[in-house]
C-alpha positions, 0 to 999 in steps of 0.5 A, spaced: 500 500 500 502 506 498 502 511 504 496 513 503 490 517 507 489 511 512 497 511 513 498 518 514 493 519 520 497 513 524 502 517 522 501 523 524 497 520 531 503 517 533 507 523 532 503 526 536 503 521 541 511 521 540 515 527 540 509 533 541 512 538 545 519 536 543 525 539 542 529 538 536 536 538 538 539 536 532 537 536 523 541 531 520 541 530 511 544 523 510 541 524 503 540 528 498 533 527 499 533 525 506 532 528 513 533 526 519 531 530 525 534 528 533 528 530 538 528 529 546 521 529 548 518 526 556 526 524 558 526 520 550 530 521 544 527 520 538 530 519 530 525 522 525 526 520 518 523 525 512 524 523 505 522 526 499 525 520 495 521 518 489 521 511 490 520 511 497 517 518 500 516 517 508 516 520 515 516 516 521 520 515 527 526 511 526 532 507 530 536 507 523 543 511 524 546 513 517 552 515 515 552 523 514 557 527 510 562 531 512 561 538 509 553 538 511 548 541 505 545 548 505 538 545 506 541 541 512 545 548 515 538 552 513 534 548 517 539 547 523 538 555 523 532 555 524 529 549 528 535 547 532 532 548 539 525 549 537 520 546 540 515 541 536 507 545 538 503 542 532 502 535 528 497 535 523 495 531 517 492 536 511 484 534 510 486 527 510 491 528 505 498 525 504 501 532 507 504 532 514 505 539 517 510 539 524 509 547 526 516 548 531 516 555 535 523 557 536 527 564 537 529 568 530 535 572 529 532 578 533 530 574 539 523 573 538 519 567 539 517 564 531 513 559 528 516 555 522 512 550 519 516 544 516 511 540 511 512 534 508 509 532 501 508 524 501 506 524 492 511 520 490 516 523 485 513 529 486 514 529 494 518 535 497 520 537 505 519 545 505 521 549 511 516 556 511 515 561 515 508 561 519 506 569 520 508 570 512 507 564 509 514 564 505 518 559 503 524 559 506 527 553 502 525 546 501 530 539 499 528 539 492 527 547 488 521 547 484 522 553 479 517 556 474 519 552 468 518 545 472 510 548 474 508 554 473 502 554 477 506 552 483 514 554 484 517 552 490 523 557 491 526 561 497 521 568 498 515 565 495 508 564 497 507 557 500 501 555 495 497 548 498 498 542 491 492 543 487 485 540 489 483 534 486 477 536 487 475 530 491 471 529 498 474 528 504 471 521 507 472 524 514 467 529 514 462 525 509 455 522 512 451 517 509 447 521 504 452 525 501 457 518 500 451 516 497 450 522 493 457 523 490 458 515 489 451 516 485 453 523 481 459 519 477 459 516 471 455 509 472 459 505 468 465 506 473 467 500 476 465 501 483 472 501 486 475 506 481 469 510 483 471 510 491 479 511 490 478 517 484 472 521 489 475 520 496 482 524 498 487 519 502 483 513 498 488 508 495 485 503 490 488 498 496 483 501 500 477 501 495 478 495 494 479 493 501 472 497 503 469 492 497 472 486 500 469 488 507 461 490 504 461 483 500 461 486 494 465 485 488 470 491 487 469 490 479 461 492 479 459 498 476 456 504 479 449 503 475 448 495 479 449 498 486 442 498 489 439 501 495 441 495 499 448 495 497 449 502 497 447 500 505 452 495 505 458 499 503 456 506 507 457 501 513 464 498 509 466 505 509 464 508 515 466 504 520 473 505 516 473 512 517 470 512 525 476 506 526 481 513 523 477 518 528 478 514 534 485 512 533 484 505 533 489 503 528 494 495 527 499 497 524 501 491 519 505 487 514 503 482 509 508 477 507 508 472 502 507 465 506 513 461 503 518 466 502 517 472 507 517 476 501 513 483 503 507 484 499 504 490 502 503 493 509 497 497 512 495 501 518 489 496 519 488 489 518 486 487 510 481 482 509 482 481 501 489 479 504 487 474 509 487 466 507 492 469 502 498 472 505 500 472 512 500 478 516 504 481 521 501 485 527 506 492 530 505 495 536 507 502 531 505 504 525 513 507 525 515 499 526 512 497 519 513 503 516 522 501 518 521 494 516 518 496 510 522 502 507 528 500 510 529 494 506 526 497 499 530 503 500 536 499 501 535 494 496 534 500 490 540 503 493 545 496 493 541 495 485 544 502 484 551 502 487 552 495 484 550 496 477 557 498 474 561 493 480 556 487 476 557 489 469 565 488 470 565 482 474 560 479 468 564 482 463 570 478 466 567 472 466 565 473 458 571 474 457 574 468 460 568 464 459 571 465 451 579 465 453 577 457 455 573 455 449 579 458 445 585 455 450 581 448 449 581 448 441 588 451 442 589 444 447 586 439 442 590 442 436 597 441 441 594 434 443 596 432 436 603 433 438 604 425 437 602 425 430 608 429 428 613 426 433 611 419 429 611 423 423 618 424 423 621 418 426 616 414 420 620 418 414 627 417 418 626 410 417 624 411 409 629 416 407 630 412 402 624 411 398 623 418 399 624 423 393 624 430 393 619 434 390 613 430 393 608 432 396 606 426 400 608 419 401 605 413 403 609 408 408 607 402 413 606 405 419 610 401 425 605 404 431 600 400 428 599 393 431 595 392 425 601 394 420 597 399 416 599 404 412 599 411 413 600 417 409 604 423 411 605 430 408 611 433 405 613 440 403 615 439 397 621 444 397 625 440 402 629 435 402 626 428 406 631 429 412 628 436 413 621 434 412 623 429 418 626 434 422 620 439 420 616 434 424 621 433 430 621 441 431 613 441 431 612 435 435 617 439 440 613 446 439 607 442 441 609 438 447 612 446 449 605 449 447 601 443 451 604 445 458 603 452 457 596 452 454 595 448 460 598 452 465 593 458 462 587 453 463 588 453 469 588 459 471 582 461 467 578 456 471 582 459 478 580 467 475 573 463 473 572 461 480 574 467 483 570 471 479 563 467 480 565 468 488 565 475 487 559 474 483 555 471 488 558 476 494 555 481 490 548 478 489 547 476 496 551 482 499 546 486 504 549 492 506 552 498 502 559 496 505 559 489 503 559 492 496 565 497 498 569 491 500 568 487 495 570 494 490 576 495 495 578 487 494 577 487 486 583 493 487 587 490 490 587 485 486 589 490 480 582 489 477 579 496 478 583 503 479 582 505 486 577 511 486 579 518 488 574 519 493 576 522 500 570 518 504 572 512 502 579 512 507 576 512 513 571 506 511 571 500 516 570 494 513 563 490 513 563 484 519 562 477 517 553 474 518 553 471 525 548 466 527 547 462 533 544 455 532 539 451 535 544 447 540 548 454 541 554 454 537 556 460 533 556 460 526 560 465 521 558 465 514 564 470 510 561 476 506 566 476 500 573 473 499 576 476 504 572 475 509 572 468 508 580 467 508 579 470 515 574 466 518 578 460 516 585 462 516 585 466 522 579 466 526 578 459 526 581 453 531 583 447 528 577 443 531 572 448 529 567 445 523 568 448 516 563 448 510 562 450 504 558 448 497 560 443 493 563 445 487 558 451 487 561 459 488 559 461 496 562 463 502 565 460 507 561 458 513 564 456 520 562 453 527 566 455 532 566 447 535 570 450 542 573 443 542 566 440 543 562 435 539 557 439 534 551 436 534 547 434 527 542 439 527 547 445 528 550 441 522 544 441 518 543 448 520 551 450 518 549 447 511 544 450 510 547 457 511 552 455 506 548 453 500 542 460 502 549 464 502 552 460 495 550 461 487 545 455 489 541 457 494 534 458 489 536 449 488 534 443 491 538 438 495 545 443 494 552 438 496 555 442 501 563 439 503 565 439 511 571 438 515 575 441 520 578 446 519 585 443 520 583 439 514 583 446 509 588 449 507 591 455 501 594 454 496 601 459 495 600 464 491 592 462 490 587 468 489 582 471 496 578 466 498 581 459 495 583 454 498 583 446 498 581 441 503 581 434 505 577 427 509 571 432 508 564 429 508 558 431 503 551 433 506 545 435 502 540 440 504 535 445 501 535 452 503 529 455 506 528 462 508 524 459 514 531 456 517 535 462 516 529 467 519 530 462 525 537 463 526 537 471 524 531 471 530 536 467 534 542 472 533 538 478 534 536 476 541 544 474 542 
């Protein structure tokens, strides 16, 4: 569900609930679009977060702490002048819209008490976080400037007049009663299919909602206007107002749908939907905050890992193309060089027949000794040499060959290594979580030599990312590797010797360790293990993964082998499927360590 009216007024109540009366003590602009307000309200601290993103505008209360850059913005600078030690005297939804207006009363340059209005206009991509002057109505400045060439009605600049976004024209679903519901819905076009006609007259009314009104009158949100009766116009006025008086009276559950196999989340809601009941599972929250975080958290942070990993992806690929196509050609140059044997009979086959052999031919037919059954076979000759230097000719190139053969050899199994290598990183990249697990794998490809190492001042004072940590049903620590390094570390340096080693058979993914503490690891922490290292590998979409375990005394690296690699021996082979409903186990396990 898009954040619509129904979600705003949770918002806005448990706002009021939260921070009312609170004093800002510090403004925060981690992104361009984004702010972060630290409030101190009844001997609390609250985090509030305001985006204006396209994809995922928001506000609510957030216990997320982002990096923030070095040098502030000039909004962020503008807005810690004017609202930094104000107090919070107002929240307030907009006529049921998507619009939430904070008022902070706070002293001016002059000394004198003012009030400024932060508001915040959830409308997708045309969202925006304005800071106005409330005796003037000015806009002192907003995080997006819209000028006079973007919207003529409507510009968003420092000293202009603060204007409402336009009126759709439609009715605010608080203040209706019975009669004039019926009148309005009665007043549209009465081939309007009757869940359009909801979400289209009523401010804040998503299609979810309509839908989700047709849902609880019984009746089929397909209908068109013109087949509703008197009894169903009764059925969805109940549908409705007992929607509305649930806003009214503050009633809310916040909630989260998901998908009952994968988790995935579908959708979220400050009240419970019953389209979605039988369908999908649904998670109740104590705030509206919780879902809200639970919710954009992971949606932002996946479309800026998408982002940040788009060029780090394409490279990897591309390098694996490459290599895909150097081990094509590297196998034909092998089976041309194989036939090094074919030359090397050659040659000894015309020293034997030196004799019969005249100069100028071109081929010349003689028994061939290598051949249980006596055949015969035809050899080549350059016409140009003698019998004797046809001889040697075939002598040099069976030795060119034999060379040739080490050495495509060679250049085979590094490609294959390089091959490997780059899957990993492959993998590393798909399953990486935050955005400091695509820094490191950055950082590792330049230390590789693969990549120029950026001039980005930001980046000196990284830290790196740490290992996944899991704590399995029987208590013993797992440690699951976030890119080749990491996976070195773990298993060359944090791991003793008794502690148990896993890792997919054959398949790109991290090493995963269970720190054993000399103590005989049980099946099910096992399982668990195997389970962690083929959901954190190139197969964990598949069925029945291979996963190799050993102790880690049996695993070792190779000199001179690329992060990551290593061999090992005496292991055994496990066979598991990766679920989501285990890792989410031991996640919840971890969380509550």
């Amino acid at each position: 569900m898009p954040l619509d009216g129904l979600v705003v007024s949770a918002i806005v109540d448990e706002l009021h609930s939260a921070i009312y009366h609170g004093k800002i003590e510090k403004v925060y602009q981690p992104e361009n679009d984004e702010i972060i307000l630290l409030i101190r309200c009844m001997g609390k601290n609250y985090r509030l977060v305001a985006s204006a993103s396209s994809h995922n505008p928001r506000v609510h209360i957030t216990t997320n702490n982002k990096q923030n850059p070095v040098s502030p913005p000039m909004f962020c600078m503008l807005m810690r002048k004017h609202l930094q030690g104000g107090k919070i005297t107002a929240i307030h939804q907009k006529d049921f819209e998507r619009i939430i207006i904070i008022d902070i009363e706070n002293y001016d340059e002059l000394g004198s008490l003012s009030i400024k209005q932060l508001i915040i206009e959830i409308m997708g991509k045309h969202s925006n976080i304005i800071l106005v002057d409330k005796a003037q109505n000015k806009i002192l400045d907003s995080i997006k400037r819209i000028s006079g060439d973007l919207n003529r009605y409507r510009e968003i600049l420092p000293g202009k007049t603060y204007i409402n976004p336009p009126d759709q024209g439609k009715a605010n679903p608080l203040l209706l009663n019975k009669e004039h519901f019926i009148d309005l819905l009665q007043g549209l076009t009465q081939g309007t299919v009757l869940y359009k006609a909801l979400y289209t007259s009523l401010q804040g009314i998503s299609p979810i909602t309509a839908m989700e009104i047709c849902k609880r009158a019984k009746l089929d949100e397909d209908i068109a206007l013109v087949n509703l009766t008197s009894n169903t116009y009764d059925d969805l006025w109940y549908a409705f107002h007992h929607m509305m008086q649930s806003m009214k009276h503050k009633t809310y559950t916040p909630n989260v749908i998901r998908d009952k196999v994968d988790h995935h989340v579908i959708d979220f809601a400050s009240t419970l939907m019953e389209h979605y009941q039988g369908v999908y599972d649904t998670l109740t929250f104590d705030s509206i905050s919780e879902v809200l975080e639970d919710y954009y958290y992971h949606r932002d942070l996946q479309e800026r890992l998408k982002q940040k990993s788009v060029d780090l992806r394409k490279f990897v690929q591309q390098s694996l193309d490459k290599l895909y196509k150097k081990l094509q050609n590297l196998g034909e140059d092998l089976r041309a060089a194989e036939k090094s044997e074919d030359y090397r009979v050659y040659g000894e086959l015309l020293t034997a027949n030196l004799h019969l052999i005249k100069k100028g031919t071109t081929e010349v037919e003689v028994v061939n000794y290598y051949d249980e059954t006596g055949g015969t076979v035809l050899i080549p000759l350059d016409a140009h040499l003698s019998p004797a230097q046809n001889a040697q000719r075939y002598f040099k190139r069976y030795g060119k060959s034999k060379t040739a053969v080490k050495e495509i050899d060679h250049q085979l199994q590094e490609a294959q290594q390089e091959i490997k290598y780059f899957e990993n990183i492959l993998v590393f990249i798909e399953n990486a979580t935050e955005i400091q697990d695509l820094d490191d794998v950055r950082s590792e490809l330049i230390d590789e030599g693969y990549l120029k190492k950026r001039r980005d001042k930001t980046e000196k004072n990284k830290g790196r990312a740490k290992p996944l940590c899991f704590i399995s049903s029987d208590g013993f620590e797992i440690l699951v590797g976030k890119n080749n390094k990491q996976n070195d570390e773990l298993t060359l340096r944090v791991a003793s010797k008794k502690d148990i080693w896993f890792h997919t058979k054959d398949i790109p993914g991290s090493h995963v360790i269970v720190l054993s503490k000399s103590l005989e690891v049980p099946e099910k922490t096992i399982l668990e293990a195997a389970a962690l290292a083929a959901f954190h590998s190139k197969g964990k979409v598949s069925e029945n993964v291979p996963v190799d375990y050993t102790e880690v005394k049996n695993v070792r690296k190779p000199n001179g082998a690329k992060p990551g690699m290593v061999i090992y021996e005496s292991h055994r082979t496990i066979y598991v499927t990766p679920s989501n409903d285990i890792i989410n186990q031991l996640n919840n396990k971890t969380e509550s360590k």
